[in-house]
N, C-alpha and C positions, 0 to 999 in steps of 0.2 A: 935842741934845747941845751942848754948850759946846767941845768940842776942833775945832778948824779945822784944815786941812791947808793949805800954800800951797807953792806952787813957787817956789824960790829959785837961783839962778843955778843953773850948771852941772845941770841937773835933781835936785836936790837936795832932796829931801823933807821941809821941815820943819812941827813943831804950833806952834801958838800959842795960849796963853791969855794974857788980859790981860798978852801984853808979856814972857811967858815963851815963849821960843825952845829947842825941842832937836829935834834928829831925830829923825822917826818910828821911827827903831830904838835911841834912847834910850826914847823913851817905851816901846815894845814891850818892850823889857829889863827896864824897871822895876818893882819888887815892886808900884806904883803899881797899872800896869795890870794885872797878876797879881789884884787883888783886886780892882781896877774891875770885870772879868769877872767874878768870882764872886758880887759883887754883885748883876749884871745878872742873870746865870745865874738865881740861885737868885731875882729880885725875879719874873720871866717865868714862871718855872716855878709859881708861886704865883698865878700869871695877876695882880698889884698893880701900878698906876703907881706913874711916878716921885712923885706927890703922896703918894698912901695910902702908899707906905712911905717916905716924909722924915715922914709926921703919926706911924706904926706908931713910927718911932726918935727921935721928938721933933727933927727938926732941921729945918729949912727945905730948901725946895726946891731952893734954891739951892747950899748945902751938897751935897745927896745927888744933884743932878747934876753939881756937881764931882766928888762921886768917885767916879761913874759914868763919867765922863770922862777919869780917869786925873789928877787934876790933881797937878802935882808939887809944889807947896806943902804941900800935905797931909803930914802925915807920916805913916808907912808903919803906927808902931802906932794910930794913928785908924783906919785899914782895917779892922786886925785886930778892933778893939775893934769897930766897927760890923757885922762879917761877924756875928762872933761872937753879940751881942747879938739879931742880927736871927735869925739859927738859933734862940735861945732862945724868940723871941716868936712866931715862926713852926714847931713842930714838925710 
């Protein structure tokens, strides 16, 4: 996974990706990882790596472990649009 955790002063829990900094209970909040899960959920339950479903929805590896990973840059209708898509190819 691409999301790191690191300990920052005062026990302080923050992720980091490339240089993007929020608390673990921003990123938890966030609709980001709301769909990151259901990504994952539904990739597992299909028993597919991360490879076969970024080749299944045309995107790169790299892409569909970012938003496996919650990544905040993404924005939040990319998710929708990728949950979505992948339920269609997947029934």
């Amino acid at each position: 996974m691409y999301l790191t955790s690191l300990m920052i002063g005062e026990n302080k829990m923050k992720s980091s990706y490339k240089g993007e900094v929020k608390t673990v209970e921003e990123v938890l909040k966030s609709e980001q990882f709301k769909y990151a899960n259901d990504l994952l959920a539904y990739r597992v339950k299909h028993q597919l790596t991360q490879h076969k479903t970024a080749q299944l929805l045309q995107m790169s590896d790299k892409k569909y472990g970012q938003m496996e990973s919650a990544y905040q840059k993404i924005p939040v209708e990319d998710y929708k649009k990728t949950l979505n898509r992948f339920k269609e190819l997947i029934i």
